[in-house]
C-alpha positions as CSV (number, residue, x, y, z in Angstrom):
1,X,3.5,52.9,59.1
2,X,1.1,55.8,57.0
3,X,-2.1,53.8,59.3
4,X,-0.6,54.6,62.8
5,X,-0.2,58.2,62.1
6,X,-3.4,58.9,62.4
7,X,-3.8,56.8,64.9
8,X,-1.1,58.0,67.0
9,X,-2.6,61.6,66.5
10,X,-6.2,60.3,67.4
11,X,-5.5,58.6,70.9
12,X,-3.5,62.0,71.7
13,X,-6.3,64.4,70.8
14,X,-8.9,61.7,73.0
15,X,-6.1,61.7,76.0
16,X,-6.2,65.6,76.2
17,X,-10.2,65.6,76.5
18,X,-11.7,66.7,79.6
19,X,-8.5,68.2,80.9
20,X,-7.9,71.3,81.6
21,X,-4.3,73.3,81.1
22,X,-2.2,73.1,83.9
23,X,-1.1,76.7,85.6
24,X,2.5,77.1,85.7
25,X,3.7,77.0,89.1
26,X,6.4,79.5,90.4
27,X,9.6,77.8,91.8
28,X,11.8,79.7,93.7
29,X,15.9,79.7,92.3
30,X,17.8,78.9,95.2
31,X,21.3,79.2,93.1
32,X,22.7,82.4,93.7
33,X,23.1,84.4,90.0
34,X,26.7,84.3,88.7
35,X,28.8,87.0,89.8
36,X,29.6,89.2,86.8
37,X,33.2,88.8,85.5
38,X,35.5,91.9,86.5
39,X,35.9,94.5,83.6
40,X,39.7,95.1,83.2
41,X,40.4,99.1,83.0
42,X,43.9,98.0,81.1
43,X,44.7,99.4,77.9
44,X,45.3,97.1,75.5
45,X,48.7,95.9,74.9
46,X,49.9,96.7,72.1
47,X,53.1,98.5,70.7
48,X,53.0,101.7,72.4
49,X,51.9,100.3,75.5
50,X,54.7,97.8,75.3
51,X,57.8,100.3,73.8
52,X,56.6,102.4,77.3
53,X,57.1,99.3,79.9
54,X,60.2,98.3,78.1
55,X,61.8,101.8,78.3
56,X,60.8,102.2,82.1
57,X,61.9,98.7,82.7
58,X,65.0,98.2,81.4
59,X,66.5,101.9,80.8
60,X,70.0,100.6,79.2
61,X,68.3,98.7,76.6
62,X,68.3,100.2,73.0
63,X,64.7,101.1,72.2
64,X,62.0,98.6,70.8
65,X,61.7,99.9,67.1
66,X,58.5,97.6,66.4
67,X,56.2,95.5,68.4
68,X,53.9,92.9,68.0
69,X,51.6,92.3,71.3
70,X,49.1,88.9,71.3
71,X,46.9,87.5,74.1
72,X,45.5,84.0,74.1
73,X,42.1,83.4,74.8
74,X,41.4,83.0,78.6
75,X,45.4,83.7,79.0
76,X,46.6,85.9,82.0
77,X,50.1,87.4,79.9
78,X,50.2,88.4,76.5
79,X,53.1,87.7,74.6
80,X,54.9,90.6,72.3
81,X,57.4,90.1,69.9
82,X,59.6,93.3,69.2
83,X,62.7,94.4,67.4
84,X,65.4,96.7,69.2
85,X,67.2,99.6,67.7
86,X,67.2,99.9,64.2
87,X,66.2,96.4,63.6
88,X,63.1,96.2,61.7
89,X,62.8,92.3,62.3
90,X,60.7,90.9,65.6
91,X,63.8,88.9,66.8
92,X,63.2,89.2,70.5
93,X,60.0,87.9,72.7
94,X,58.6,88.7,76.2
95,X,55.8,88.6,78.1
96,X,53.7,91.5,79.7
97,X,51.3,90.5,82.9
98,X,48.6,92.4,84.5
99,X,48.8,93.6,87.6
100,X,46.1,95.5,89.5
101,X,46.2,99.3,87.9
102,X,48.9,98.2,84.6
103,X,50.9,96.1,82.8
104,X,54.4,94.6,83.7
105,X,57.4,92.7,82.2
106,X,57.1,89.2,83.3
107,X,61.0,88.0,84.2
108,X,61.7,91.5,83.9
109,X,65.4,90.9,85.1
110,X,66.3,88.0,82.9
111,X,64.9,90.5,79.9
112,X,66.7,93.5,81.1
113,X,69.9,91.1,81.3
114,X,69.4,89.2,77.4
115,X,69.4,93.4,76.2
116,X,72.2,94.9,77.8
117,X,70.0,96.4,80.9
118,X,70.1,96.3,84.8
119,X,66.5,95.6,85.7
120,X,64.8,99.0,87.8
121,X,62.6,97.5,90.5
122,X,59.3,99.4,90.6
């Protein structure tokens, strides 16, 4: 094996001889670049954001005391966790969605209706 080494490396050095280097040629791309993703202007959810969208979507509800928003990777909702009144406990779950210009309660009436609320269309 150590006596083709140098061999190897010989017959490469004698193959380049005499030849001069190649110029790079230009190709043209003919894939269009990737359109850059969208930047979302959305605050991030978390439990401000979320005590806010509850208030303004279910009014009759007690108030969320404590709020725990997370978003998957590559997910389109985020899923909170809250507590309502003087609960200090994250018994309750729902789901906030994007929408164009803010965030939303998704199944806002069936969450309004599980807390005591009539559901105010927007």
């Amino acid at each position: 094996m150590k006596k083709l080494v140098p061999l190897f490396a010989a017959i490469t050095v004698l193959a380049g001889c005499g030849e001069e280097a190649a110029e790079p040629v230009a190709t043209e791309t003919t894939a269009a670049a990737p359109a850059p993703e969208p930047t979302s202007t959305l605050p991030a959810p978390d439990q401000g954001l979320f005590t806010e969208v509850f208030a303004e979507t279910c009014p009759d509800a007690e108030p969320v005391s404590n709020a725990v928003c997370r978003r998957a990777m590559g997910a389109d909702n985020v899923t909170c966790e809250f507590g309502l009144g003087e609960d200090q406990y994250l018994r309750h779950e729902a789901q906030l969605s994007a929408t164009e210009d803010n965030w939303e309660l998704a199944d806002a009436p069936a969450i309004c209706a599980e807390h005591g609320s009539h559901h105010v269309d927007q």
